[in-house]
mmCIF file of the N, C-alpha and C atoms, coordinates in Angstrom:
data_MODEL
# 
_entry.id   MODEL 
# 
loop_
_atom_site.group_PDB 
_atom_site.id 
_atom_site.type_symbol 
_atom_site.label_atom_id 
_atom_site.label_alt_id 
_atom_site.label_comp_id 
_atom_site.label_asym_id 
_atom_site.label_entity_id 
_atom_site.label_seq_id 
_atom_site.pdbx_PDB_ins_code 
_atom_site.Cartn_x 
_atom_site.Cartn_y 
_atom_site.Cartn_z 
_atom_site.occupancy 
_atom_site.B_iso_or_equiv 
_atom_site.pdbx_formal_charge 
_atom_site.auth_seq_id 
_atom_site.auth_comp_id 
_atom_site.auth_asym_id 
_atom_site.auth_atom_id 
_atom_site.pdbx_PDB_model_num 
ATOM 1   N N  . UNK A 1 1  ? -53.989 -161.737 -22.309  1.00 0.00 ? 1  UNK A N  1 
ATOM 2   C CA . UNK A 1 1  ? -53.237 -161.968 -23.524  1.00 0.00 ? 1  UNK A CA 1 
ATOM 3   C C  . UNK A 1 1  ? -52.000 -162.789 -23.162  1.00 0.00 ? 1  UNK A C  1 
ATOM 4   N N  . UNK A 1 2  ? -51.833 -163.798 -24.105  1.00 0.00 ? 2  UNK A N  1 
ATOM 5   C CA . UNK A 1 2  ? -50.760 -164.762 -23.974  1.00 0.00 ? 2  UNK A CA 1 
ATOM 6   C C  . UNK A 1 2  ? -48.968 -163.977 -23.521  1.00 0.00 ? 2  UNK A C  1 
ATOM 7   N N  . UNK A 1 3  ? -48.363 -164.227 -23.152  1.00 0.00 ? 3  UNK A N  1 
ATOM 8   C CA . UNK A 1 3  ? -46.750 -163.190 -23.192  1.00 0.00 ? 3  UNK A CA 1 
ATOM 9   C C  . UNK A 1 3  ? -46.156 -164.608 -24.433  1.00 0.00 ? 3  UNK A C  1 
ATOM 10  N N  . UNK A 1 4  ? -45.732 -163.594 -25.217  1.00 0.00 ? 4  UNK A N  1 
ATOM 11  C CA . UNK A 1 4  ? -44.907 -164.713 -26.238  1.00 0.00 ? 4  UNK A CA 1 
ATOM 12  C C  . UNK A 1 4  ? -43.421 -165.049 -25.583  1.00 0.00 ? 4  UNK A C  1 
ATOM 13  N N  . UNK A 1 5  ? -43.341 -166.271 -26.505  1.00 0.00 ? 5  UNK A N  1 
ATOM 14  C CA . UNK A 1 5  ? -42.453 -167.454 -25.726  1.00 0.00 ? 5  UNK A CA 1 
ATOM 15  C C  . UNK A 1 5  ? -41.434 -167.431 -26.445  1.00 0.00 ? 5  UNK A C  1 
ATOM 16  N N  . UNK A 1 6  ? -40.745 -166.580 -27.649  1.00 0.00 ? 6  UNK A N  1 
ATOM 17  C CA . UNK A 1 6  ? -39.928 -166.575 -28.478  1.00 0.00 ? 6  UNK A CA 1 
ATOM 18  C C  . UNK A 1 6  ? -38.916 -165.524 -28.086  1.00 0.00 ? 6  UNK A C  1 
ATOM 19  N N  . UNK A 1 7  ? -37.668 -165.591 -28.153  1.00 0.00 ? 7  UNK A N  1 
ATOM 20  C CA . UNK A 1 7  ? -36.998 -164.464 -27.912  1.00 0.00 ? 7  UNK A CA 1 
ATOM 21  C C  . UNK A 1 7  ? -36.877 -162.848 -28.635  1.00 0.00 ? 7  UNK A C  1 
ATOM 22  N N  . UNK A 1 8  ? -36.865 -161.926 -27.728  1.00 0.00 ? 8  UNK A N  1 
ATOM 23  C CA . UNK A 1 8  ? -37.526 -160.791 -28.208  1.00 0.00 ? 8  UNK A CA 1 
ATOM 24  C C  . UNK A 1 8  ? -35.659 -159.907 -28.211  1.00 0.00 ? 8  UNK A C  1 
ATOM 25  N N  . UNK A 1 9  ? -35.292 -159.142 -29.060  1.00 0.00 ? 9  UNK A N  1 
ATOM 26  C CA . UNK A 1 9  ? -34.145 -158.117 -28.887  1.00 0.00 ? 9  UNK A CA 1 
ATOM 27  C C  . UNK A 1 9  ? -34.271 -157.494 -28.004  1.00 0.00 ? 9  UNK A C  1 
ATOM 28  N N  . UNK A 1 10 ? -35.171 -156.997 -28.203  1.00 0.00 ? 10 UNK A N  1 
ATOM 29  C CA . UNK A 1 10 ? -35.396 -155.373 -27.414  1.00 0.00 ? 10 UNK A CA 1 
ATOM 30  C C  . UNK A 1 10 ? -36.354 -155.498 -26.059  1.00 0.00 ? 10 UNK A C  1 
ATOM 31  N N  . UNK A 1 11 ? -36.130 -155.292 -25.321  1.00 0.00 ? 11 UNK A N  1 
ATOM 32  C CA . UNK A 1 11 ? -37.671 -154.823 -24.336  1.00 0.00 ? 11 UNK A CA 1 
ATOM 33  C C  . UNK A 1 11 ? -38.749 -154.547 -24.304  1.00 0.00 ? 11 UNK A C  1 
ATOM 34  N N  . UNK A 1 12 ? -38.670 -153.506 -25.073  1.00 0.00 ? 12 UNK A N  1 
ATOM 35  C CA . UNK A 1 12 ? -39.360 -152.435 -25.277  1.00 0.00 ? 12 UNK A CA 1 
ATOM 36  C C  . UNK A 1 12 ? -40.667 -153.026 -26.360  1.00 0.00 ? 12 UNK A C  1 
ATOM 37  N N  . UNK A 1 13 ? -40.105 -153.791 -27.050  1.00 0.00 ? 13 UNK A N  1 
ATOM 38  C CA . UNK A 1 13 ? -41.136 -154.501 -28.299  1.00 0.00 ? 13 UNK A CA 1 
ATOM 39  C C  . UNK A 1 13 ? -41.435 -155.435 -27.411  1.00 0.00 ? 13 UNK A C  1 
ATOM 40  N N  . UNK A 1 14 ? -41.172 -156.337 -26.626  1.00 0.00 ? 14 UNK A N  1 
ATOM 41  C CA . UNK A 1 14 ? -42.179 -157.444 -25.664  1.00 0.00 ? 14 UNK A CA 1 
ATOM 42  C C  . UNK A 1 14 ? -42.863 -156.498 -24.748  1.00 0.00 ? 14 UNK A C  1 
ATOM 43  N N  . UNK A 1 15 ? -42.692 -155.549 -24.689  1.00 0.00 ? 15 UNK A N  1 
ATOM 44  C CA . UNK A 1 15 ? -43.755 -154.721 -23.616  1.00 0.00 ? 15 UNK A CA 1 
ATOM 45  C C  . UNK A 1 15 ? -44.900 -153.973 -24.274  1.00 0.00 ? 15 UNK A C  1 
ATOM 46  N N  . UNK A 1 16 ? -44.438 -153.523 -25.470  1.00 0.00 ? 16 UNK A N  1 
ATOM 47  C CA . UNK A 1 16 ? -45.530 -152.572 -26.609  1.00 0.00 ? 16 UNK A CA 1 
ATOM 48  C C  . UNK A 1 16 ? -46.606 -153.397 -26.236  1.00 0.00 ? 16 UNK A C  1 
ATOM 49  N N  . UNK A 1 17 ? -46.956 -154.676 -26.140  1.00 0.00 ? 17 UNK A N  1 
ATOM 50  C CA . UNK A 1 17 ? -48.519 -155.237 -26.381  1.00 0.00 ? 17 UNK A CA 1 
ATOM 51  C C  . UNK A 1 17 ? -49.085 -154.520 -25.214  1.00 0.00 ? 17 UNK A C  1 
ATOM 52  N N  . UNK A 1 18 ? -48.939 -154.409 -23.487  1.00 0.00 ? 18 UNK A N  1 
ATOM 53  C CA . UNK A 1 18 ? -49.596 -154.114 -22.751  1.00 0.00 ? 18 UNK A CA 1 
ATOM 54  C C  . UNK A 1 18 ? -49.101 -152.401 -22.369  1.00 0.00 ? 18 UNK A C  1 
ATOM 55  N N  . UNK A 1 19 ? -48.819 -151.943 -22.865  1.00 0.00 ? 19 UNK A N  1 
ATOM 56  C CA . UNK A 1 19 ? -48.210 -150.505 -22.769  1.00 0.00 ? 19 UNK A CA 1 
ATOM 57  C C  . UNK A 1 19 ? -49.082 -149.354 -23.097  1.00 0.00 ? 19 UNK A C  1 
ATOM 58  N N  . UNK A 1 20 ? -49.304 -148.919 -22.131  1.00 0.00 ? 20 UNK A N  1 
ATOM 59  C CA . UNK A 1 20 ? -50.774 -147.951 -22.160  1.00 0.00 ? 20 UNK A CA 1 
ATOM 60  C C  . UNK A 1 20 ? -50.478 -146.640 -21.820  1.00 0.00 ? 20 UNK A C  1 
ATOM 61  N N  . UNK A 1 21 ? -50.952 -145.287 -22.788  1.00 0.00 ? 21 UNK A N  1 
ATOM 62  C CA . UNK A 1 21 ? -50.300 -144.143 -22.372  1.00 0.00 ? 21 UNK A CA 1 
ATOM 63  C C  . UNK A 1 21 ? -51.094 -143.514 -21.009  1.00 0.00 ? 21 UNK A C  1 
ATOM 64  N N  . UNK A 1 22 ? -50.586 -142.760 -20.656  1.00 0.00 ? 22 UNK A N  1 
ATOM 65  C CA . UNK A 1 22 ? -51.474 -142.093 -19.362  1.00 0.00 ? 22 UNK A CA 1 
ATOM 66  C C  . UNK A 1 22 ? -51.457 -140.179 -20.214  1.00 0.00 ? 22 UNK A C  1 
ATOM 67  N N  . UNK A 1 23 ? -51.256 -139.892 -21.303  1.00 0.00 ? 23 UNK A N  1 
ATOM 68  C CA . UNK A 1 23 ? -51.418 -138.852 -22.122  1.00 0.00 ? 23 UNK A CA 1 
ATOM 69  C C  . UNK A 1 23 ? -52.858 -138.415 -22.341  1.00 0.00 ? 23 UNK A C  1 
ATOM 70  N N  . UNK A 1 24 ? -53.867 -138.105 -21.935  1.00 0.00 ? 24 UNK A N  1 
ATOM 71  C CA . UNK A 1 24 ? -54.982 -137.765 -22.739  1.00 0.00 ? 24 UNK A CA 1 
ATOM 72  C C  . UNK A 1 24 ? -55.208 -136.875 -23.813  1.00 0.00 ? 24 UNK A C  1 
ATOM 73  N N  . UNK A 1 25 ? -55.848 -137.299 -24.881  1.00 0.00 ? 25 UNK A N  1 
ATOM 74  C CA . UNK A 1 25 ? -55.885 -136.067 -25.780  1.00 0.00 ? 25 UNK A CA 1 
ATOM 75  C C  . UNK A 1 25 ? -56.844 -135.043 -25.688  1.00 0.00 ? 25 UNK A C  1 
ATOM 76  N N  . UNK A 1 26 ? -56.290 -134.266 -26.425  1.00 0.00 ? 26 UNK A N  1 
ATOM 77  C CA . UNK A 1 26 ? -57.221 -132.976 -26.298  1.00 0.00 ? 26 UNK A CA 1 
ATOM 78  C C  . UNK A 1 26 ? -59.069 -132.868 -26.434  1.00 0.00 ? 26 UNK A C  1 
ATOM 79  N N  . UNK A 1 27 ? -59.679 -132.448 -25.309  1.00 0.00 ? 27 UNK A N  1 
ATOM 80  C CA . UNK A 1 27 ? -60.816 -132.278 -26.253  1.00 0.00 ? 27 UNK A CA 1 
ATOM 81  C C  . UNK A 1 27 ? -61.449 -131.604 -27.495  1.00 0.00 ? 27 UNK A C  1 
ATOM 82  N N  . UNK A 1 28 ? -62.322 -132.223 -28.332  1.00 0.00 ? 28 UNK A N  1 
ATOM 83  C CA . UNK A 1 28 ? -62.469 -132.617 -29.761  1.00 0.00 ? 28 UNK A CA 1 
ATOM 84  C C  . UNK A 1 28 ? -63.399 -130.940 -29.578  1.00 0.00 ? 28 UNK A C  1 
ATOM 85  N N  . UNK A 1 29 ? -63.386 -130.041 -30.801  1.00 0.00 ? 29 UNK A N  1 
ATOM 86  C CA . UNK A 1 29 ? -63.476 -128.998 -30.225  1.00 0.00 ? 29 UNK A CA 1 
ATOM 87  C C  . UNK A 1 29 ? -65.428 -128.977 -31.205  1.00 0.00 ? 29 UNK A C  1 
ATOM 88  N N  . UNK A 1 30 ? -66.560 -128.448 -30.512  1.00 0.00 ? 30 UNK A N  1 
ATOM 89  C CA . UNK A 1 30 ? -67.480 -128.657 -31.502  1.00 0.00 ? 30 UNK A CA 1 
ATOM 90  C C  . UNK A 1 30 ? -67.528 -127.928 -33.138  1.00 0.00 ? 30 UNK A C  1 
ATOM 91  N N  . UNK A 1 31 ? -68.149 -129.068 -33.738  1.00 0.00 ? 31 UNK A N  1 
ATOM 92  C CA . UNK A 1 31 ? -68.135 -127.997 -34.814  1.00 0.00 ? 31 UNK A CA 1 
ATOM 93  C C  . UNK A 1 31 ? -68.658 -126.783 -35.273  1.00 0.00 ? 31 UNK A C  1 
ATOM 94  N N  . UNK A 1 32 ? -68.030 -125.840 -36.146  1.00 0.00 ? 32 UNK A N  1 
ATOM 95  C CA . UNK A 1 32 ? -68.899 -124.564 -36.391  1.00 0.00 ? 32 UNK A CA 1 
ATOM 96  C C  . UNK A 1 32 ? -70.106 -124.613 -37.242  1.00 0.00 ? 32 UNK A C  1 
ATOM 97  N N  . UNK A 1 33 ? -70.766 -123.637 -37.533  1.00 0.00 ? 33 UNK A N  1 
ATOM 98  C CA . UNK A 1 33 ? -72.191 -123.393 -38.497  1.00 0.00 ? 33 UNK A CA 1 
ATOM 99  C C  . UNK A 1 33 ? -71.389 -123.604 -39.665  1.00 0.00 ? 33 UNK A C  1 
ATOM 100 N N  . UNK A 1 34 ? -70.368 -123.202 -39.914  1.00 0.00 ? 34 UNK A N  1 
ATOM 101 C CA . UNK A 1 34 ? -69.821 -123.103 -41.468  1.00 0.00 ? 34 UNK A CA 1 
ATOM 102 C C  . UNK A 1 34 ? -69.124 -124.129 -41.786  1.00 0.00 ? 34 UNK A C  1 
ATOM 103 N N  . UNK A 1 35 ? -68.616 -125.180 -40.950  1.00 0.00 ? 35 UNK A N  1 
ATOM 104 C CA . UNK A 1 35 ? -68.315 -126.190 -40.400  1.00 0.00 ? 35 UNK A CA 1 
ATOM 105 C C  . UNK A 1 35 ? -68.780 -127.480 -41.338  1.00 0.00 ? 35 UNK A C  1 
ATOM 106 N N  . UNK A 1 36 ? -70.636 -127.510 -40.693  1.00 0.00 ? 36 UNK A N  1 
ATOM 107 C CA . UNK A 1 36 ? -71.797 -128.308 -40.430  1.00 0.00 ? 36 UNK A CA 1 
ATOM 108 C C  . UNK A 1 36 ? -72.104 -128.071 -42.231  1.00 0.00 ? 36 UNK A C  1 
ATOM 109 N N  . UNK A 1 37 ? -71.932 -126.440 -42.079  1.00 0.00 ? 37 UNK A N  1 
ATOM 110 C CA . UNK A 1 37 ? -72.744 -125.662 -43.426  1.00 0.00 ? 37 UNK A CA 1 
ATOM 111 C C  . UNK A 1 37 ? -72.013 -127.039 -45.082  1.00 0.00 ? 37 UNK A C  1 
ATOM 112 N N  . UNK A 1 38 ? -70.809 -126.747 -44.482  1.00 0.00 ? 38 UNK A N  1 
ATOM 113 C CA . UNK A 1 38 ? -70.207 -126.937 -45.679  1.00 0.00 ? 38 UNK A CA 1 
ATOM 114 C C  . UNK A 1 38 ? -69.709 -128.606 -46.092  1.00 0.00 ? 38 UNK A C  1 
ATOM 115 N N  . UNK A 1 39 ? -70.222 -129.081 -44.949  1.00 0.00 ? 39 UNK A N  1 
ATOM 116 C CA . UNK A 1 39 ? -70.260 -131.086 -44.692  1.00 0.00 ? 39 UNK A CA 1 
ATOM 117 C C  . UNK A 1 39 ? -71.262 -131.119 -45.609  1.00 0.00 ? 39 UNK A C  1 
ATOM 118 N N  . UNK A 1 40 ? -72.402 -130.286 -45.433  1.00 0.00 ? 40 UNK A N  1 
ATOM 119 C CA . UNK A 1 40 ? -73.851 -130.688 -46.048  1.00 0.00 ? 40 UNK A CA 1 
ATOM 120 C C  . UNK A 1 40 ? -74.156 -130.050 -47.279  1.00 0.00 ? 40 UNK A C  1 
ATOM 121 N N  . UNK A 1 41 ? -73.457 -129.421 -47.228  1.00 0.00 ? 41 UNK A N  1 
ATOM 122 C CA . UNK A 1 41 ? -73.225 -129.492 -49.141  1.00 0.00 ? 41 UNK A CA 1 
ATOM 123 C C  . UNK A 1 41 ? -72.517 -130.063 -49.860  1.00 0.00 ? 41 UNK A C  1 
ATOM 124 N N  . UNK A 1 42 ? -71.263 -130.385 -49.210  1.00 0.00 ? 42 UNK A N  1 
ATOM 125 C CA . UNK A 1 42 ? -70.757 -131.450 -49.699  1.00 0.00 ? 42 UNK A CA 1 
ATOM 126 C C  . UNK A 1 42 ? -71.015 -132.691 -49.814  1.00 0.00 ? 42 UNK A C  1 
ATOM 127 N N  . UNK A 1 43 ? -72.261 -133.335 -49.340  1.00 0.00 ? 43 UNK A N  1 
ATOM 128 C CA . UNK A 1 43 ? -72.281 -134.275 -49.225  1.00 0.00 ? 43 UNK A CA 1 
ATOM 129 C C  . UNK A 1 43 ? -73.874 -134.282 -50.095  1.00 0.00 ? 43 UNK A C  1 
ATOM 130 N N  . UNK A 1 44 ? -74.497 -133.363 -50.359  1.00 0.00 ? 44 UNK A N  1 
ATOM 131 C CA . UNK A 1 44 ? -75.662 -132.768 -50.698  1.00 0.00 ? 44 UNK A CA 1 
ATOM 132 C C  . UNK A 1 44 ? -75.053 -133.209 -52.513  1.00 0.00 ? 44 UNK A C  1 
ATOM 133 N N  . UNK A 1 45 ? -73.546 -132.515 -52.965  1.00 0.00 ? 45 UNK A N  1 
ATOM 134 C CA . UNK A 1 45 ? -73.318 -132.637 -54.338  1.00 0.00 ? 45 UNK A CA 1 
ATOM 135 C C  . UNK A 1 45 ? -72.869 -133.738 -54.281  1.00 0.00 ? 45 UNK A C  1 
ATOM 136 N N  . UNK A 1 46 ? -72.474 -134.426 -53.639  1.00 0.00 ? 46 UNK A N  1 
ATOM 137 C CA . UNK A 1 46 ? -72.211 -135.541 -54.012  1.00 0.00 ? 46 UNK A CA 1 
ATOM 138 C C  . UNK A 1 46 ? -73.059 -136.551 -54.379  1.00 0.00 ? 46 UNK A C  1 
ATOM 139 N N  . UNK A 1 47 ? -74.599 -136.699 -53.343  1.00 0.00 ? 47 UNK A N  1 
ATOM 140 C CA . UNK A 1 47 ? -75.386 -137.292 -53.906  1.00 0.00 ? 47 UNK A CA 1 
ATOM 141 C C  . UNK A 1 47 ? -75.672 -136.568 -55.432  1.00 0.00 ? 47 UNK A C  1 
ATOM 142 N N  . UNK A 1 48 ? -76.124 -135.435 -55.474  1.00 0.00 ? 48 UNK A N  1 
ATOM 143 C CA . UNK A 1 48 ? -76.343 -134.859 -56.672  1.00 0.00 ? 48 UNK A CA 1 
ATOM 144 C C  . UNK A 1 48 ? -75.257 -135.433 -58.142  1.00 0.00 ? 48 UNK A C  1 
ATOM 145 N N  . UNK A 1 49 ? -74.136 -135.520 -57.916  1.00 0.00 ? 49 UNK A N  1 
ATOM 146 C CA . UNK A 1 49 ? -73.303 -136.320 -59.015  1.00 0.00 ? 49 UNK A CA 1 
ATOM 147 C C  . UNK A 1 49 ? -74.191 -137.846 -58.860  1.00 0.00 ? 49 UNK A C  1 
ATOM 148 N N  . UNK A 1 50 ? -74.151 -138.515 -58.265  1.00 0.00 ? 50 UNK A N  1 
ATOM 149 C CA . UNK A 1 50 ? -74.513 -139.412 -58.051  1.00 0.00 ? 50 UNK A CA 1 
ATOM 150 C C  . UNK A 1 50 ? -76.006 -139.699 -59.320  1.00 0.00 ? 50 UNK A C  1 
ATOM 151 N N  . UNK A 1 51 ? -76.894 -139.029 -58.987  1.00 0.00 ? 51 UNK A N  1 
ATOM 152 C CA . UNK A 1 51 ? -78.269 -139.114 -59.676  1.00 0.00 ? 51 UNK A CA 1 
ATOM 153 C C  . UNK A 1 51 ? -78.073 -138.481 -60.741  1.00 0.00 ? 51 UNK A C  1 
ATOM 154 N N  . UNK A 1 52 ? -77.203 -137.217 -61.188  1.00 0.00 ? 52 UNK A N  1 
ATOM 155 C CA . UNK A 1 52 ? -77.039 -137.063 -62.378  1.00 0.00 ? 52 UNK A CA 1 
ATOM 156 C C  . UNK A 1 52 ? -76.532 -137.914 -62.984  1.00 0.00 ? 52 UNK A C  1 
ATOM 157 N N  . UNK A 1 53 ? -75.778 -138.552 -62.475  1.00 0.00 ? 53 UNK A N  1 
ATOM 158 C CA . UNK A 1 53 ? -74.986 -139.786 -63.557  1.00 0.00 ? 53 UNK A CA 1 
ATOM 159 C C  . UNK A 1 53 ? -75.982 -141.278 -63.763  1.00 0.00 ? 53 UNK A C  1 
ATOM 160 N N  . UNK A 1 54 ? -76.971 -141.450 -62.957  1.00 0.00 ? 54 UNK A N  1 
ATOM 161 C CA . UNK A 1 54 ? -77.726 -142.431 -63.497  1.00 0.00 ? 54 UNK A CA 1 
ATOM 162 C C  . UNK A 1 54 ? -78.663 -141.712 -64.481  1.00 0.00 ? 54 UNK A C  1 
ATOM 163 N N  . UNK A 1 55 ? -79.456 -140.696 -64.228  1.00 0.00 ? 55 UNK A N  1 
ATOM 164 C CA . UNK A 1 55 ? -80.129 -139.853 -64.909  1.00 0.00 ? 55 UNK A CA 1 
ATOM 165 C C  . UNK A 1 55 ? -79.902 -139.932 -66.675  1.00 0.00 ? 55 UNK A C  1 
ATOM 166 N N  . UNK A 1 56 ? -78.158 -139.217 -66.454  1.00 0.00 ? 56 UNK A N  1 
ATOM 167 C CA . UNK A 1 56 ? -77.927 -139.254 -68.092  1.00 0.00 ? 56 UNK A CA 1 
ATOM 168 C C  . UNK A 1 56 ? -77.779 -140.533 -68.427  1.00 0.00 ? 56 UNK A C  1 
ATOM 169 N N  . UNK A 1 57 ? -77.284 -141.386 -67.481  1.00 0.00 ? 57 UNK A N  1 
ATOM 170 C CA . UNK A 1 57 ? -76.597 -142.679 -68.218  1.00 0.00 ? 57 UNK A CA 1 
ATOM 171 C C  . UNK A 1 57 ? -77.716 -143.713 -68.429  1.00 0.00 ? 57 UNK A C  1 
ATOM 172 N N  . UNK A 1 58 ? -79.042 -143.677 -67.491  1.00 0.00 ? 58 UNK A N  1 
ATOM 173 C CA . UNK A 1 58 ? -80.046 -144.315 -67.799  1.00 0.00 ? 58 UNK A CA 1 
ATOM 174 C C  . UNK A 1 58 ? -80.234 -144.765 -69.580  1.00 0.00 ? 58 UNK A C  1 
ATOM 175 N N  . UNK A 1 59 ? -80.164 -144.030 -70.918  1.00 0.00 ? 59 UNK A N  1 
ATOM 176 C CA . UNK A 1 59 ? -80.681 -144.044 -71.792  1.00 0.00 ? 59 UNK A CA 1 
ATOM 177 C C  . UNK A 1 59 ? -79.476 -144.917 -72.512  1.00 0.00 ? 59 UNK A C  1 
ATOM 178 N N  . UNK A 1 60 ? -78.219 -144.504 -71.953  1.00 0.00 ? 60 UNK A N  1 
ATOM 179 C CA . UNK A 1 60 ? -77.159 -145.670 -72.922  1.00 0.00 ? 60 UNK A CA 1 
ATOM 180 C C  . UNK A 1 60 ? -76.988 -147.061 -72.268  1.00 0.00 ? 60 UNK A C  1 
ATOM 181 N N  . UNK A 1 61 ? -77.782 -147.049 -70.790  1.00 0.00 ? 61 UNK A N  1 
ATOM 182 C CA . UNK A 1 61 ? -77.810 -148.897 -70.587  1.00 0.00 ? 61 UNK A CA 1 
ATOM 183 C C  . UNK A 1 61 ? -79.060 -149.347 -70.976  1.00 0.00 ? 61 UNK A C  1 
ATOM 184 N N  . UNK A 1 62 ? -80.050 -148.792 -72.060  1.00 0.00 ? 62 UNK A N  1 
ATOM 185 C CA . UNK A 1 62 ? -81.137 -149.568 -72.757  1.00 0.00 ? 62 UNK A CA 1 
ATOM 186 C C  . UNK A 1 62 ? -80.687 -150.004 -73.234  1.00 0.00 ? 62 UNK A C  1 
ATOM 187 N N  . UNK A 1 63 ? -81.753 -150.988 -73.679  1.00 0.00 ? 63 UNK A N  1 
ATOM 188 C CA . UNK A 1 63 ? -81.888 -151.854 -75.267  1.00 0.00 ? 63 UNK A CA 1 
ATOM 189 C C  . UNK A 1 63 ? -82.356 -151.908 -76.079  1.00 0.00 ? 63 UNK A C  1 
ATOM 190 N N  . UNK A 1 64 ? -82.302 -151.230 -77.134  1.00 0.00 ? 64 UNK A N  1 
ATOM 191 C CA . UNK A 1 64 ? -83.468 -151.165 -78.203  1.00 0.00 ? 64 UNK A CA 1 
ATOM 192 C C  . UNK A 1 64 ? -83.579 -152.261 -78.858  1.00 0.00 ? 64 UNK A C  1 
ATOM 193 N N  . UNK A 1 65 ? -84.872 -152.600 -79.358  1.00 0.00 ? 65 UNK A N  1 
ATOM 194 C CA . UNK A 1 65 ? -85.039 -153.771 -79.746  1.00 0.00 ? 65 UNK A CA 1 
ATOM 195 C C  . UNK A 1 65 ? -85.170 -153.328 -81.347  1.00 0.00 ? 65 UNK A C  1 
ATOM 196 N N  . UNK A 1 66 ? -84.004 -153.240 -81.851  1.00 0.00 ? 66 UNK A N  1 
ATOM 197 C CA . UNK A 1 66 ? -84.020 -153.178 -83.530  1.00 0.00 ? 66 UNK A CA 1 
ATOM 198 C C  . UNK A 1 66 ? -84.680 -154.105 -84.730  1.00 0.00 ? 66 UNK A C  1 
ATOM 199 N N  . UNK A 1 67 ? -85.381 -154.495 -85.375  1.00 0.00 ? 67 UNK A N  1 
ATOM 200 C CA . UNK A 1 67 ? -85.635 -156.065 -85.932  1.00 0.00 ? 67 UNK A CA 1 
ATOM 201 C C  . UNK A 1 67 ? -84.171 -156.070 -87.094  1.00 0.00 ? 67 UNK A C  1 
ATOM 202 N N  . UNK A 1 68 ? -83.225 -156.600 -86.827  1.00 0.00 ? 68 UNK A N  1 
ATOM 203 C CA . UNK A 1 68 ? -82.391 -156.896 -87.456  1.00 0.00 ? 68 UNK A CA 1 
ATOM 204 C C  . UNK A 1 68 ? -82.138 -157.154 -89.092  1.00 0.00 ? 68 UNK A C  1 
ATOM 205 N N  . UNK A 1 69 ? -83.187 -158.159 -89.198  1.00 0.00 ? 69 UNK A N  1 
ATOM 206 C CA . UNK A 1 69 ? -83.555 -158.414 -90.647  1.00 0.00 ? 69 UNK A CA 1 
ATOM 207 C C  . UNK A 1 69 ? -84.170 -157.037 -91.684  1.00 0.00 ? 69 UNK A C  1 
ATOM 208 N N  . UNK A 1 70 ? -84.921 -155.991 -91.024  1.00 0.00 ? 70 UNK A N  1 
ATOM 209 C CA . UNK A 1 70 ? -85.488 -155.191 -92.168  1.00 0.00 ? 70 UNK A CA 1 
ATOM 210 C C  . UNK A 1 70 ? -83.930 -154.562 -92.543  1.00 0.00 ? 70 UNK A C  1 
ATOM 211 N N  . UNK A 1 71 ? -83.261 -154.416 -91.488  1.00 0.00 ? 71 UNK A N  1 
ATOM 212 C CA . UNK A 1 71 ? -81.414 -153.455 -91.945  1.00 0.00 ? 71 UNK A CA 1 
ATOM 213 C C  . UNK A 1 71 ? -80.977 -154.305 -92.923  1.00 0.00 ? 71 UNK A C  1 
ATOM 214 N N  . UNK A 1 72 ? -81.196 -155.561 -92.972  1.00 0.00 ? 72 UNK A N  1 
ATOM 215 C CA . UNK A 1 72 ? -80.340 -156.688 -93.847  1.00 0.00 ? 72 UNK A CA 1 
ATOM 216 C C  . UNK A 1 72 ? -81.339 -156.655 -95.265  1.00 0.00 ? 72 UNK A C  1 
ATOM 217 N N  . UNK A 1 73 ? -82.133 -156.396 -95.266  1.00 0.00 ? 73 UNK A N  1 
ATOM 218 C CA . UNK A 1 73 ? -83.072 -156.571 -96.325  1.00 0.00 ? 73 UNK A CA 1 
ATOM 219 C C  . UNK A 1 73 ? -83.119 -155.487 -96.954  1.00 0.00 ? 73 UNK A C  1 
ATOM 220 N N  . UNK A 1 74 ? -82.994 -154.260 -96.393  1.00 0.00 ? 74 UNK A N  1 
ATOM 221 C CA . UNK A 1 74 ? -82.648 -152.762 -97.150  1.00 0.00 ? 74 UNK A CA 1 
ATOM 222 C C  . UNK A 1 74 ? -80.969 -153.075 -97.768  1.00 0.00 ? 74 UNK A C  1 
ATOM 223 N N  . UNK A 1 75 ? -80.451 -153.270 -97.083  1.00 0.00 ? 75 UNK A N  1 
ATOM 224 C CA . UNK A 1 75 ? -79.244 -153.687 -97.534  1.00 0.00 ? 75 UNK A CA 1 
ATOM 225 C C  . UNK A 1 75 ? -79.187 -154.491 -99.351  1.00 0.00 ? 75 UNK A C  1 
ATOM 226 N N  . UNK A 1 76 ? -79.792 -155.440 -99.102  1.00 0.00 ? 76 UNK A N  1 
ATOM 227 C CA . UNK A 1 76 ? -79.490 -156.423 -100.060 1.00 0.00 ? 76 UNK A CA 1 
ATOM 228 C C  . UNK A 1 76 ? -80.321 -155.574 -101.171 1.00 0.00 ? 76 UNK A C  1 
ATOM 229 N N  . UNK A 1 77 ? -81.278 -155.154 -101.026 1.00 0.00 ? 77 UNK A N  1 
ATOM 230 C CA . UNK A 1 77 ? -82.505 -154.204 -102.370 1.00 0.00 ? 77 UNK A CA 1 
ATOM 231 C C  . UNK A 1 77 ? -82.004 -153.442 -102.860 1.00 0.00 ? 77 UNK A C  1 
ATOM 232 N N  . UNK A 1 78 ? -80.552 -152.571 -102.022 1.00 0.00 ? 78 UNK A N  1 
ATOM 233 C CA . UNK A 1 78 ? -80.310 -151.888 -102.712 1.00 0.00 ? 78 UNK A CA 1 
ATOM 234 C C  . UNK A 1 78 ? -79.164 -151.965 -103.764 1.00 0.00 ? 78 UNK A C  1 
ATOM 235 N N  . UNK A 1 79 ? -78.758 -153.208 -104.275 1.00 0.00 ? 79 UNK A N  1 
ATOM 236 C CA . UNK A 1 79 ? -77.888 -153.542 -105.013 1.00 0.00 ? 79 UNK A CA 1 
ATOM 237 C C  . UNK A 1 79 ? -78.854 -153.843 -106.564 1.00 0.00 ? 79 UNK A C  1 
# 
């Protein structure tokens, strides 16, 4: 990596780019049964919202094909 060529205030910020901790973190601890249990239901209803909402909503993104003219023609007869 390039070292920039612009003047820096601080030190500490021209060094942050290559500055590497020697800290390790903790190991990641496995997960539990109730853990696992409760990822997969959650994720179980979520698809489930998911398909219920095309399910119901399927019928209001049709199109019915109305013939327009018999509505206009009841219309006008009945005057």
């Amino acid at each position: 990596m390039p070292r920039r060529r612009e003047p820096v205030p601080f030190a500490f910020v021209a060094e942050a780019d290559r500055f590497r901790s020697n800290v390790t973190p903790p190991p990641t601890e496995p997960a539990s049964a109730g853990r696992i249990a409760g990822r997969c239901l959650l994720g179980l209803t979520i698809v489930a919202a998911l398909a219920g909402s095309l399910i119901l909503g399927m019928p209001a993104l049709t199109i019915t094909h109305s013939p327009a003219g018999t509505q206009q023609s009841q219309v006008s007869h009945g005057r």
